[in-house]
C-alpha positions as CSV (number, residue, x, y, z in Angstrom):
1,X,-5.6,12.1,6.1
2,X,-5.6,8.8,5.1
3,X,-4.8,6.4,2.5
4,X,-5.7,2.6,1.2
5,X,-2.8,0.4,0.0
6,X,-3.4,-2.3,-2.2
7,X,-1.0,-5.4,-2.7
8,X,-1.9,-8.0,-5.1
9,X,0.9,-10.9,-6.5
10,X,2.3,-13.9,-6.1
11,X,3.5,-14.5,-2.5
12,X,7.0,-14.5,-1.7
13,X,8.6,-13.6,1.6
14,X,9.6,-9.8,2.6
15,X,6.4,-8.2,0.8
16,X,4.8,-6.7,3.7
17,X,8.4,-5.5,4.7
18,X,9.3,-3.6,1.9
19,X,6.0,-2.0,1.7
20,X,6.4,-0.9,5.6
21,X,9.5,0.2,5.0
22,X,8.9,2.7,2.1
23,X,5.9,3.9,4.2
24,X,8.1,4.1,7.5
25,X,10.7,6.0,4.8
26,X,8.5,8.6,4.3
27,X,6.5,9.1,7.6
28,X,3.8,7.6,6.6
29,X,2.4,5.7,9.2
30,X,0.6,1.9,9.0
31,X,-2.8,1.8,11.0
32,X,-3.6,-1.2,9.9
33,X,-3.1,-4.2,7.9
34,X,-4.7,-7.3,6.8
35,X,-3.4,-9.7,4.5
36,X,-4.1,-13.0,3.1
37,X,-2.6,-16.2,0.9
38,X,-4.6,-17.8,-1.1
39,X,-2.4,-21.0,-2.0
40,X,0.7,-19.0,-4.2
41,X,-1.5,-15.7,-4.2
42,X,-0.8,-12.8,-1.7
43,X,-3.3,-10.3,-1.1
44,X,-2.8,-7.4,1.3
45,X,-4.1,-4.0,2.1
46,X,-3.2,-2.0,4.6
47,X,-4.9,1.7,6.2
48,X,-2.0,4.4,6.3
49,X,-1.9,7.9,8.0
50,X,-0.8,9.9,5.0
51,X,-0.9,13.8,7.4
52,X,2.8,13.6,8.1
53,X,4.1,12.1,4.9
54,X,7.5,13.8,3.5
55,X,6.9,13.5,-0.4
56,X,3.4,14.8,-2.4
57,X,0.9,11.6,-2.4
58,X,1.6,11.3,-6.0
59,X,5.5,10.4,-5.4
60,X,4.3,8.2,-2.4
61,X,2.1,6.4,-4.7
62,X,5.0,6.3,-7.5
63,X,7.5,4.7,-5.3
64,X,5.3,2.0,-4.2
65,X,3.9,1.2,-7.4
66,X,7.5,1.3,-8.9
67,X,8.4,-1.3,-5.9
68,X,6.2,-3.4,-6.6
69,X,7.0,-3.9,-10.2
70,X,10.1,-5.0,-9.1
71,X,8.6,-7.5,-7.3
72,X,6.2,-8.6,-9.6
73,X,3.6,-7.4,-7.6
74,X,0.5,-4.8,-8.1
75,X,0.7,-2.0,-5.5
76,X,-1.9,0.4,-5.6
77,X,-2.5,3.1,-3.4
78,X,-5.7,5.3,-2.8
79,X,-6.5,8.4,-0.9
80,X,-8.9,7.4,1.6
81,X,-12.0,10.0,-0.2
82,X,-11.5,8.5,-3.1
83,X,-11.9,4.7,-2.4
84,X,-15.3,6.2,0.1
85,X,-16.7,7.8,-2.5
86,X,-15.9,4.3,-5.1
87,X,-17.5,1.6,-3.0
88,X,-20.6,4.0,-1.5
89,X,-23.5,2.8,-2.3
């Protein structure tokens, strides 16, 4: 199983690294990632393996959403169905 992870903020450095590290945390594994700054504005999403994860999805996507509040960031995370099933056309 999958998921997509959505970051969205103003750019500042160690975002990518806390994000990885509350994924590596919890077994959840980064396939992969693409990010980009557009002049102060970070923008990031990343694939994740979600099969092996430690905690329900729910508390995964609670602890990264509480994360990035504390960074003044927008951290949204998506099970892989859901964001298929969103942007088929």
């Amino acid at each position: 199983m999958r998921a997509v992870v959505t970051v969205i903020g103003k750019d500042m450095v160690g975002i990518l690294a806390r994000v990885s590290a509350i994924c590596a945390k919890n077994q959840v594994n980064v396939i992969e990632v693409t990010q980009s700054v557009l002049q102060d504005l970070f923008a990031m999403i990343m694939l994740v393996d979600i099969s092996k994860c430690m905690i329900p999805f729910s508390q995964l996507s609670d602890e990264l959403t509480a994360s990035g509040k504390d960074m003044n960031l927008t951290i949204h995370v998506m099970h892989e169905d859901i964001f298929n099933s969103m942007h088929r056309i």
